[in-house]
C-alpha positions in Angstrom: 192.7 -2.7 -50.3 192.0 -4.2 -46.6 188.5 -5.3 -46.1 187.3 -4.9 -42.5 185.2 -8.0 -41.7 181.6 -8.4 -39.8 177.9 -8.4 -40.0 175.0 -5.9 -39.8 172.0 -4.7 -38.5 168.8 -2.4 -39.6 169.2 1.1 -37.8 167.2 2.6 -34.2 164.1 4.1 -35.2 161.7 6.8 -33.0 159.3 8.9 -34.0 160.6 11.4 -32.3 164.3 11.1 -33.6 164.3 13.7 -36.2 167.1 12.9 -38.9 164.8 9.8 -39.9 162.9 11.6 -42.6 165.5 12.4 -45.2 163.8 11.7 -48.7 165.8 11.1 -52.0 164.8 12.0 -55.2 164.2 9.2 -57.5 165.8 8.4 -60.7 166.9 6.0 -63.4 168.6 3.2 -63.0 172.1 3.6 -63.6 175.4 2.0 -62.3 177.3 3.9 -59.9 175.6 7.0 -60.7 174.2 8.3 -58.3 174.5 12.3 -58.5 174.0 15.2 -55.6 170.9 17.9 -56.9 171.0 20.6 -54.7 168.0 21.3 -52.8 167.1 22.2 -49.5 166.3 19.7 -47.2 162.1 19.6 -45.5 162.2 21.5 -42.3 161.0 19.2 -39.2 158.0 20.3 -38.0 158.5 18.9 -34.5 161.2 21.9 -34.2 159.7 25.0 -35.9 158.4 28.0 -34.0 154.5 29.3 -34.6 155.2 32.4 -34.9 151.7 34.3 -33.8 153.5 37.6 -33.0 154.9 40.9 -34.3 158.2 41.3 -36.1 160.6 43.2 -35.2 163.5 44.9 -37.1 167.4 44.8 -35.6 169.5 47.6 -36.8 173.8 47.8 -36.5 174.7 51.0 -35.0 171.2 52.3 -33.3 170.6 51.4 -29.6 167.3 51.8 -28.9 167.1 48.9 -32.1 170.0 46.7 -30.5 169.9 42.5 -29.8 169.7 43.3 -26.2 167.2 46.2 -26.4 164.4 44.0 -29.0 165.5 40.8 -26.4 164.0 42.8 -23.4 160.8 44.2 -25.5 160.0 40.6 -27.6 157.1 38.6 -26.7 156.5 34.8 -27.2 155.9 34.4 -31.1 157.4 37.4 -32.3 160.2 36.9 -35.7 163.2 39.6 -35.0 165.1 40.9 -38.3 168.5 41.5 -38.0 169.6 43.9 -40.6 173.1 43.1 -42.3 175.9 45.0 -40.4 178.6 44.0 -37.6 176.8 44.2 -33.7 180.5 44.4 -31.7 179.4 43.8 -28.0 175.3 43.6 -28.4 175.0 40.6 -26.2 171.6 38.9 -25.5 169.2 36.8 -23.2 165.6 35.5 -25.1 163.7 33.8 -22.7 160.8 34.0 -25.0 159.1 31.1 -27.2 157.5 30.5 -30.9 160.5 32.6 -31.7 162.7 33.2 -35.0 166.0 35.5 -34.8 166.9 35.7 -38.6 170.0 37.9 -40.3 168.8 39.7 -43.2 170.8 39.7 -46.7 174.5 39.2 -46.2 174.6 37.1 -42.6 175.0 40.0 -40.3 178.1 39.4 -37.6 178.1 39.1 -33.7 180.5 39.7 -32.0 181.4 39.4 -28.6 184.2 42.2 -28.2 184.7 41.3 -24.6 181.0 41.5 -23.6 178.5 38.9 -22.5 175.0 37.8 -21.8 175.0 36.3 -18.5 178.3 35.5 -17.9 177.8 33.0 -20.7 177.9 34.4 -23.8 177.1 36.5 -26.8 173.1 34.7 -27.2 171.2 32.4 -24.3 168.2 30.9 -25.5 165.8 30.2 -22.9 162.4 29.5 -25.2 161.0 26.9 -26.3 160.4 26.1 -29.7 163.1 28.9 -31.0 164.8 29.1 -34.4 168.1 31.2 -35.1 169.2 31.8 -39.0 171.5 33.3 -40.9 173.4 34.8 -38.0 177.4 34.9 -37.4 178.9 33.9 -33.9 182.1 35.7 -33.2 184.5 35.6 -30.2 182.9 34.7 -26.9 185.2 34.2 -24.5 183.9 34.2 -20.3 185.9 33.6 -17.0 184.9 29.8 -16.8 186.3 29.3 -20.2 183.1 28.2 -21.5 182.1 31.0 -23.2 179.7 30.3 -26.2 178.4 31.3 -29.7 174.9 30.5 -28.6 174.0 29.2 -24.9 171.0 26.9 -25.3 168.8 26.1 -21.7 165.4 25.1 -22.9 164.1 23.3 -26.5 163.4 22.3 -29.3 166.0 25.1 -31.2 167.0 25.0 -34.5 170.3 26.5 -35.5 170.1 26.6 -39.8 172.9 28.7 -42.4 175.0 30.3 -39.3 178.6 30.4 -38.3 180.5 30.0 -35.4 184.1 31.1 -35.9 187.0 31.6 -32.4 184.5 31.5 -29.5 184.8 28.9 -27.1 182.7 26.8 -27.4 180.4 27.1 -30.7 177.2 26.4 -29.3 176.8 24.8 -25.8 173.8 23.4 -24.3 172.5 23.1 -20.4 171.8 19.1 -19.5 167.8 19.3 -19.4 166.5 16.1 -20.8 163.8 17.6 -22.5 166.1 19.8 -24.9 166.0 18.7 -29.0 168.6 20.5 -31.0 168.7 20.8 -34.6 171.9 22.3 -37.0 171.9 22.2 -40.6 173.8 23.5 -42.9 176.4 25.9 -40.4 179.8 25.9 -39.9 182.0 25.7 -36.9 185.5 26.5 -37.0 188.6 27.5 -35.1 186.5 27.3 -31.8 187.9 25.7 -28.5 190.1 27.2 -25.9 194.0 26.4 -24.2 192.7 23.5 -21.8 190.3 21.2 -24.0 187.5 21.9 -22.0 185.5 23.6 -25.1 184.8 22.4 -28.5 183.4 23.4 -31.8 180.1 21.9 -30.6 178.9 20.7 -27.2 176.1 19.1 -26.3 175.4 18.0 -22.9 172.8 15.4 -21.3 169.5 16.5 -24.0 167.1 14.6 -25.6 168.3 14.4 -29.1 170.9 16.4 -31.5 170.1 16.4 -34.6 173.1 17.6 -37.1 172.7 17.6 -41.3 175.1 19.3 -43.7 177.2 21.0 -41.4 181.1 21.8 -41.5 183.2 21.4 -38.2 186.7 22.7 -38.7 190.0 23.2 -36.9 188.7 23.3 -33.5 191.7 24.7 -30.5 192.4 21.1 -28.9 188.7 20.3 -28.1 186.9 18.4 -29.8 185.1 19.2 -33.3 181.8 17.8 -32.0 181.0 16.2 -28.6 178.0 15.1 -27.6 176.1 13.5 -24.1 172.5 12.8 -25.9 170.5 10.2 -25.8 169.5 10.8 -29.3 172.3 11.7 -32.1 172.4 11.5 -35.7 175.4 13.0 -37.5 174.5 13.2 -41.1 176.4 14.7 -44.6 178.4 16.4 -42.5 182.0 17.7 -42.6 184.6 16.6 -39.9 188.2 17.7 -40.7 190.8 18.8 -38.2 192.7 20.1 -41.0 196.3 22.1 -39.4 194.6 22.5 -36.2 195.1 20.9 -32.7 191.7 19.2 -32.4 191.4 16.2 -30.1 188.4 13.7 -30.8 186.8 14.7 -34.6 183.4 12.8 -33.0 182.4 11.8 -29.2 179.3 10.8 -28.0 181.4 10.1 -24.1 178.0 8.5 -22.4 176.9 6.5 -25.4 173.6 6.8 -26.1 172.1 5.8 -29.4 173.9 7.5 -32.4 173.5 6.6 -36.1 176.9 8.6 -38.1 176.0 8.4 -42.3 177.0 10.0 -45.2 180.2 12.3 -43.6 183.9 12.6 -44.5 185.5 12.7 -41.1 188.9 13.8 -41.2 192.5 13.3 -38.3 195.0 16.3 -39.0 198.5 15.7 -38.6 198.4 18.1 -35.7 195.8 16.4 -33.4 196.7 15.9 -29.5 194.5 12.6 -29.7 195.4 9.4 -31.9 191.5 8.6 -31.8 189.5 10.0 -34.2 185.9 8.7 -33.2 185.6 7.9 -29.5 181.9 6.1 -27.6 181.7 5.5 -24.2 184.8 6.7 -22.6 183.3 8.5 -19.8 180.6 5.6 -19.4 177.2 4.8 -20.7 174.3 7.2 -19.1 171.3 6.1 -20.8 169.4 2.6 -20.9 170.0 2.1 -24.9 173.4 2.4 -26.0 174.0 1.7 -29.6 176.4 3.3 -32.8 175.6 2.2 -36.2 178.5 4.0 -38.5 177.7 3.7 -42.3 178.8 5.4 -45.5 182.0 7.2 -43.8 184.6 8.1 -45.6 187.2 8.4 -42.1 191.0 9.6 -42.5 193.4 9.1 -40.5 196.3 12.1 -41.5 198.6 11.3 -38.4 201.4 9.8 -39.5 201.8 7.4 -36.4 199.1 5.9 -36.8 195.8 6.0 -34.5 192.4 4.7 -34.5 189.6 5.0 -36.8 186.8 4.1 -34.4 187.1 3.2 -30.5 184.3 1.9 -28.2 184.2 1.2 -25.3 182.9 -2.2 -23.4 179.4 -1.8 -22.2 177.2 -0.7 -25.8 174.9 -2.9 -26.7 175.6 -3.3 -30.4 178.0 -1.6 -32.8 177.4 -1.6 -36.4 179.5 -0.6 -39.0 178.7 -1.2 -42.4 180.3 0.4 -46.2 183.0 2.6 -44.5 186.3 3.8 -46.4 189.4 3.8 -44.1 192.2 6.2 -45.6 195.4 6.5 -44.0 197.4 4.1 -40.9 195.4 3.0 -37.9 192.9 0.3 -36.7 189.5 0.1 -35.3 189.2 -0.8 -31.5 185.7 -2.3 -30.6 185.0 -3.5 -26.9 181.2 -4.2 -27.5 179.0 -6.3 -29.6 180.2 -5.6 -33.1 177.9 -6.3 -36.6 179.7 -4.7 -39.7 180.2 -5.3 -43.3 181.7 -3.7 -46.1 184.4 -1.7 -44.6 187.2 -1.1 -46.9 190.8 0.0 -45.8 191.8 2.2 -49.1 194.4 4.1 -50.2 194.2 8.2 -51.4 194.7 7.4 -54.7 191.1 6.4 -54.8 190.5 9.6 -54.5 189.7 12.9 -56.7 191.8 15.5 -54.5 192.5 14.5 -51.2 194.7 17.4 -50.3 191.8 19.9 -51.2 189.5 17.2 -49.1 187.8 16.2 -52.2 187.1 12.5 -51.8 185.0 11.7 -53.8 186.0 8.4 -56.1 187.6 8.5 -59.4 186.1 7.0 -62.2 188.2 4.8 -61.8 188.5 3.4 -59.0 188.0 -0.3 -58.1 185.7 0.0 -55.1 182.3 1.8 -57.1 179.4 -0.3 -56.3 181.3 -2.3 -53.8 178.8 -1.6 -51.3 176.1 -3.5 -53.0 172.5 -2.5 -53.9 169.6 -0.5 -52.5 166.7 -2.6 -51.2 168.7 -6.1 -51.6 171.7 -6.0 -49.7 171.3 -2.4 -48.3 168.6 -1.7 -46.1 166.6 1.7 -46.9 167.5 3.0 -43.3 171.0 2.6 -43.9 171.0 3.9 -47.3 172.3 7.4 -47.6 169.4 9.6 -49.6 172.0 13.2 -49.7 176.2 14.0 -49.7 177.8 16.9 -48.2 178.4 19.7 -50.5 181.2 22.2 -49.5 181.2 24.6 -47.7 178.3 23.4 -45.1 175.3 22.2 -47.5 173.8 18.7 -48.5 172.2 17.9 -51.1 170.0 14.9 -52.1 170.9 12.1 -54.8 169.3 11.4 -57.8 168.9 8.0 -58.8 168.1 6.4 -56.2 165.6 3.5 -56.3 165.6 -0.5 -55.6 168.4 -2.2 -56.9 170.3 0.6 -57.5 174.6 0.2 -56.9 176.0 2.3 -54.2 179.8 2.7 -53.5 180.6 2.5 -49.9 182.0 6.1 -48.3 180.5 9.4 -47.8 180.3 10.7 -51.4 177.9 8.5 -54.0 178.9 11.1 -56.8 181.9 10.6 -58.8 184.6 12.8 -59.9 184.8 13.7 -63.7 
């Protein structure tokens, strides 16, 4: 076991940054103990629609009740119902606001089948304050190779429980500052096309992205998520390029301020980049540029080694702090650097690695290595949920002052 020296620092706060407010549920006092309770996490208020309007029922298999058809009749505040089915081709453009698209019962399926809205892709959001559920993203594909699941041009949106398998680019957003994005609990996989230029998720020059219990998976040589905002948290969140080709796992390429808790982030033998989380390599956009990294579990899988984390000079501060490194490779930090409590561990720490279960066995040396809540951990860089597969979080229970956390992504242990 190789510890990774440094110092820390308390984490950026805004009101406006919205992964701030995750709550955990308290508990007793017990070593090591903390356990995930499944719950669902309090919507943000800042991002819900108000709905005011009529709803409207979508129907597989009946024109006149298509995507594109109730797109052209909505009206701000109107919630649309989309019946459980498969919608091959039914491409659509919202510019309305205060609105909610939501699949009913099993999530129905979109998919693109060579069609698109715009020339961009199977949905483009062009509302504000618009919330999509429950809804499958299949197969968009354009002539600028930036075809996407969802298109997003205007904010706040919410993206909650959908899925965005073999398009180009998962979701995509335009570059207005004023756009907040919020995903929880989706998935992202096998998304990304031939030349790297699309990815899982992309974000461009927004506001903030907000991402929480999420799974980004075995993306076609782009990247599992990149993103340009001035505002990212990345929280309980799955990482893996698995068997796939995917370059960077994480990217925030203009810097920006980014806090990264609680996820297991994951290198695949495969990858056609040796780094697996990459800040600042296109140069810093915005006036505050700062990554605080804590309670990671990062592996490195390629067996030539890489790096774990690589910054670039110009942030003002980097902080890392209780982060497991698993596999060969180094970190890379030409900034500012505060960090403590990074481990360099083995698998065998591990409950099942090859099924990406890494949560520690009860055994393991490094429990409670990370110290304790309130003394030597800071509440704001204290995780309060774990990433439950597939795509969920859920909170942990016993978790007051003075209470022992382990550092890495998973505070439960395997029995």
């Amino acid at each position: 076991m190789e510890a990774v020296a440094c110092d820390r620092q308390s984490l950026c706060s805004r009101r406006a940054f919205l992964a701030a407010s995750c709550v955990g549920t308290l508990g007793l006092l017990r070593p090591y103990s903390a356990l995930a309770n499944c719950a669902p996490e309090d919507d943000d208020p800042l991002l819900l629609p108000q709905p005011t309007g009529r709803v409207l029922r979508v129907t597989p298999g009946q024109p006149l009740m298509s995507l594109a058809a109730t797109a052209r009749a909505a009206r701000d505040g109107d919630t649309i119902e989309v019946e459980s089915g498969t919608y091959p081709g039914d491409v659509s453009s919202w510019p309305q606001s205060d609105l909610t698209i939501r699949g009913i019962g099993p999530r129905p399926r979109l998919i693109a089948d060579g069609k698109d809205a715009e020339g961009k892709g199977i949905m483009v959001l062009k509302g504000r304050r618009v919330r999509i559920e429950n809804l499958e993203f299949r197969g968009a594909r354009v002539r600028d190779r930036n075809g996407a699941g969802i298109r997003v041009e205007d904010g706040p949106v919410t993206v909650s429980d959908c899925a965005f398998l073999d398009n180009e680019n998962g979701i995509l957003t335009g570059n207005m500052k004023t756009i907040e994005i919020a995903i929880e609990h989706s998935i992202f996989d096998g998304n990304g096309n031939a030349e790297g230029s699309a990815h899982n998720l992309y974000v461009g020059t927004i506001a903030s992205l907000n991402v929480t219990g999420c799974l980004f998976a075995q993306s076609r040589v782009g990247h599992l998520l990149k993103s340009r905002a001035e505002l990212n948290s990345i929280r309980y969140s799955r990482l893996t390029g698995e068997g796939a080709t995917s370059s960077y796992e994480l990217e925030f390429p203009n810097g920006g301020r980014a806090i990264v808790m609680g996820n297991l982030i994951q290198q695949g033998p495969a990858t056609e980049n040796s780094t697996v989380v990459s800040y600042g390599a296109e140069g810093y956009r915005w006036p505050e540029n700062k990554l605080v990294m804590v309670f990671n579990t990062i592996v490195n899988d390629r067996t030539t080694g890489g790096t774990f984390v690589r910054v670039f000079e110009g942030a003002q501060m980097v902080t890392l702090a209780n982060n497991l490194l698993v596999g060969p490779g180094s970190l890379s930090i030409d900034s500012p650097l505060e960090s403590l409590g990074n481990l360099k561990v083995t698998k065998k720490e591990f409950a099942d690695p090859v099924k990406f279960d890494y949560r520690l066995q009860p055994q393991s040396s490094i429990m409670g290595r990370a110290g304790f809540r309130g003394a030597s951990i800071s509440d704001a860089q204290t995780p309060t949920r774990e990433y439950v597969h597939p795509a969920s979080s859920c909170p942990l229970k016993g978790l007051r002052a003075l209470t022992p956390l382990s550092p890495g992504a998973f505070q439960s242990v395997a029995r």
